[in-house]
C-alpha positions, 0 to 999 in steps of 0.5 A: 131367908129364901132359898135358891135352888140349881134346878130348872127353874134356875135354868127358866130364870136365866132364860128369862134374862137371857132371850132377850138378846139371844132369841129376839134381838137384832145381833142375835145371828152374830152372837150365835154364830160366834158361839158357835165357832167357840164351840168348834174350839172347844171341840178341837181343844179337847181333842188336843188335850186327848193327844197331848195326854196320849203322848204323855203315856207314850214317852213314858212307856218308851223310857220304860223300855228305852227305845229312843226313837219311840221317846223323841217322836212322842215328844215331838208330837207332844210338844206340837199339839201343845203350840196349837192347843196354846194357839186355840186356847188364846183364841178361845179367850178373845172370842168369849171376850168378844160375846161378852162385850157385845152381849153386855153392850146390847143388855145394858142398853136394852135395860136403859131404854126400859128403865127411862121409858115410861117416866120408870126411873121416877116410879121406882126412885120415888114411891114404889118400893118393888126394887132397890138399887136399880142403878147397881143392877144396870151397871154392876149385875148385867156385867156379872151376869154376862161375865158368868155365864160365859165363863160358866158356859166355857166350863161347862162346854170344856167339862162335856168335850173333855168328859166325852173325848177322855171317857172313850180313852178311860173305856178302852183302858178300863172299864171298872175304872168308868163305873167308879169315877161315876159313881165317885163324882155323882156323890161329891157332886150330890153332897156339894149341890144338896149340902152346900147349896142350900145354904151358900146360894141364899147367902150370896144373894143376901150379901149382894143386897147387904152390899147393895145397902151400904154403897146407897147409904155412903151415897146419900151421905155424898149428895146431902153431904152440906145439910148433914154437916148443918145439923151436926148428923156426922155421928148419927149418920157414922153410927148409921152406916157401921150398923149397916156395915155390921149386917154386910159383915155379919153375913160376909163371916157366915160366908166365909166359915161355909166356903172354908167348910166347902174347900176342905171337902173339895180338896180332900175329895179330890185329892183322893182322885189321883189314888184311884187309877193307880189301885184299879191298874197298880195289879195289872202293871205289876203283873206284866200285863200292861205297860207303864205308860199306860197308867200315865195315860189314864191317869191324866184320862181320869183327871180329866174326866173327874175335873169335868164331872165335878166342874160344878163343884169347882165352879160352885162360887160362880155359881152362887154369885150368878144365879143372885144376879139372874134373880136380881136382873129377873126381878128387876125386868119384871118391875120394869115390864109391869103395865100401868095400873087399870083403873079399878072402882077402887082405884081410878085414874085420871084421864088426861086430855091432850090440848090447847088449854090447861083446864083442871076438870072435877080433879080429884088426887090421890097418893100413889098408893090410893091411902090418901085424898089431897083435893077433891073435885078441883075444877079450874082453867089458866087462860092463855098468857096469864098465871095462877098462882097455887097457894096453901098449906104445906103437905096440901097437895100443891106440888102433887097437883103439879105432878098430875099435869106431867103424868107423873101421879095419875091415881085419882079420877077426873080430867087434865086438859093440856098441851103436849108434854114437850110444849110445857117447861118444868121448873122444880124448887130444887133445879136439876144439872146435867152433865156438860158445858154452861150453854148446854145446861142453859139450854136443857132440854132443848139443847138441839136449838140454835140459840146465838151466844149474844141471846144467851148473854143477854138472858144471863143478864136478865137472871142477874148472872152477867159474870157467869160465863166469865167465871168458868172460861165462857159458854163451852166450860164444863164444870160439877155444876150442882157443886160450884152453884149456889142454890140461887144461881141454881134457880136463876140458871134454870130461869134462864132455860125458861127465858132462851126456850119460851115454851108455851107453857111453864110449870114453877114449883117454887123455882125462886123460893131460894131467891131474894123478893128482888131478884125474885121480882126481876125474873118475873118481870122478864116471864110476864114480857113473854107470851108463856102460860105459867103456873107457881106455887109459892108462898110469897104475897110479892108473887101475886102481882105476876099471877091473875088467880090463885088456887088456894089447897086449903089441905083437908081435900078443900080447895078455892079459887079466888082473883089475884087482888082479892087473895089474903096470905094469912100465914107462910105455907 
């Protein structure tokens, strides 16, 4: 297991996360200006603490000599700086909310914007296994992240304040008393860190992974909830997840038997601490040569600046949780920040060329991984306002073909002629639903066009869903669309995008292959009126009469292309 050490490069670590909003963002006056206004309550926060410790020592001395006017006026005193100490404590509390909120803000969106740039969310939930759970590293890490270290910088802030103020008062009072605390809370600190550490830290970062798993296998469950309940896999998926579910308990136990190990340390060590200023001054108050009070004093003095010394010990279980989520964020910022692979003579890539046309030129096409060649040498034009059809065996390279016109594989070499990206609609076999209203989701992507609701109904008679807006209370309805559709209304909804946007271009991967050969027929029918250039894959001998050739991948890196009328189905692909 790997271990994670509180050194300086946890510190690098954090940085690393970190400058991105404090150093090179646009807010980051603003959230150092409000840091340091923090600060300077933390400052007068410690110096109330001193005096309300000071006055503790002054009340008692005064019930010890029973002079009255010395007892109310250091309560009265007393009882003033703790109204204001309650008043910056409070104000503390919201200012570090505030920085948390507008840190976690900025973070989260800075994370987005990386995550969905570049096509990234589809490399990383795709073929690349660099990082897992990037969902929960954007939504629950960069909130733990945050909330720790503001928490941890409040302590750690506290602790230094309180060390610096009540030392000076423990000095005055004793200095025999300074060099055993130190001496004192560098062991326990030492034995914690050392001891402890090296063991707790790696197992939290374990159990977030572990945690991570589970919650991804109960969600995959929920989003192919139909096809396990077809087959039957309700045991099989059950045993599943207790097996992952005992490997988050499994390390959870290991946790749990450390921290108890690690709380009887704390608290016999610290519990020790309230001995201590009474055998260093107990000879001296029973000599008569100091006041009573005086071991109030710095027995608070010395609590303090224990409590402050050890703020690593007492904050230990923060600490480990946090430096797992600066690990995970660094790491998942990194995978993020990875430039496109350089073509190598090993390893090329495709060149893409932005045009009129769509011409496949001496394509060759590779899996991501470079481990395998699907075609090789393909080299085929689509004129403008017909079809191709890409047929073949199945595992051949049909859809990956596809891919490589998006940009989304480009492992390979040779040249993709097409128009820009935004001029070519993609239909997959499995439509995807966004979130939001019946028009919005006839519209995606171009959601921005001013389509009147009579075209819109009328297409939705084309795709044969006449009844669809009736249904759910009209256009504006809003409803779990992936869950009310069937997979056929699926596919003629998405249809129905590609008749409102017309694009120049559409790319079908099987988009009716859930469809009847009539109502396939009939949205072909509708596509062939239009003035797009389209290209499918399907396996259909009824689809070639809307296609003028047919790319056939004959799946041994093989591939012809042959006219519409000569092609032969010679079996279902």
């Amino acid at each position: 297991m790997k271990k994670i050490n509180l050194n300086f490069s946890g510190f690098q670590r954090f940085w690393a996360v970190a400058k991105s909003y404090w150093w090179e963002s646009e807010e980051k006056w603003k959230a150092i200006g409000l840091l340091l206004l923090l600060i300077f309550l933390l400052i007068f926060h410690a110096q109330m603490n001193v005096l309300q410790n000071s006055q503790r020592g002054e009340f008692v001395s005064a019930l010890a000599n029973q002079d009255a006017g010395r007892f109310w006026q250091a309560i009265l005193m007393y009882l003033g700086a703790v109204l204001i100490f309650m008043l910056i404590q409070a104000y503390s509390h919201y200012l570090e909310d505030k920085v948390r909120w507008f840190w976690r803000g900025w973070l989260t969106n800075f994370y987005l914007q990386k995550y969905m740039k570049n096509q990234k969310f589809y490399q990383l939930g795709s073929w690349t296994g660099k990082i897992d759970n990037p969902d929960q590293r954007i939504s629950e890490d960069i909130e733990n992240f945050c909330h720790m270290a503001l928490i941890l910088f409040m302590h750690f802030s506290k602790a230094f304040f309180n060390i610096f103020a009540f030392g000076i008062v423990l000095w005055s009072i004793s200095h025999n008393l300074v060099i055993l605390l130190i001496v004192y809370a560098s062991v326990g600190t030492l034995i914690t860190t050392v001891g402890f550490g090296s063991i707790l830290i790696p197992l939290k970062a374990e159990q977030l992974k572990r945690e991570a798993n589970f919650r991804f296998g109960l969600v995959r469950i929920r989003e192919n909830a139909e096809s396990i309940a077809f087959y039957r896999g309700a045991i099989r998926e059950l045993n599943n997840l207790k097996q992952i579910f005992n490997r988050v308990l499994s390390n959870y136990n290991k946790i749990i038997a450390w921290e108890r190990n690690l709380e009887i340390f704390s608290n016999g060590y610290q519990a020790i601490t309230w001995v201590l200023p009474a055998l260093i001054l107990g000879p001296r108050i029973l000599a008569g040569d100091t006041e009573v009070g005086v071991l109030t004093e710095a027995g608070g003095a010395f609590i303090n600046v224990f409590n402050s010394l050890i703020v690593l010990i007492r904050q230990f279980e923060r600490m480990t949780n946090f430096v797992a989520a600066i690990e995970r964020l660094e790491s998942f910022e990194k995978v993020l920040d990875e430039p496109q692979t350089l073509p190598t003579e090993e390893n090329q890539t495709i060149d893409v060329v932005e045009d009129v046309r769509l011409h496949l030129e001496n394509l060759t096409l590779q899996t991501p991984n470079y481990q395998r060649t699907l075609v090789k040498d393909v080299s085929v034009e689509v004129k403008p306002g017909e079809g191709m059809l890409i047929a073949g065996a199945s595992g051949g390279g049909k859809s990956s073909i596809l891919r490589a016109i998006a940009s989304l594989w480009n492992s390979g070499s040779g040249k993709i002629y097409r128009p820009k990206l935004d001029e070519i609609l993609f239909l997959p076999q499995r439509p995807y639903l966004i979130l939001g209203s019946l028009r919005d989701q006839l519209l995606y992507p171009r959601t921005d066009l001013n389509i009147s609701d009579t075209e819109i109904y009328q297409v939705l008679e084309e795709v044969n869903l006449p009844d669809l807006a009736e249904r759910f209370g009209g256009l504006d309805a809003v409803e779990d669309w992936e869950r009310v559709f069937s997979m056929g209304e699926q596919q003629r909804v998405a249809f129905a995008r590609l008749l409102l946007t017309q694009p120049r271009y559409a790319i079908l991967d099987e988009a009716t292959s859930a469809l009847d050969v009539k109502n396939e027929q009939n949205l072909y029918k509708h596509l062939q009126s239009l003035s797009t250039t389209y290209i499918s894959v399907g396996h259909r001998p009824t689809l070639l009469q809307y296609h003028q050739q047919v790319l056939e991948v004959v799946g041994d890196e093989t591939w012809r292309v042959s006219a519409a009328q000569d092609y032969k189905f010679l079996a279902s692909g």
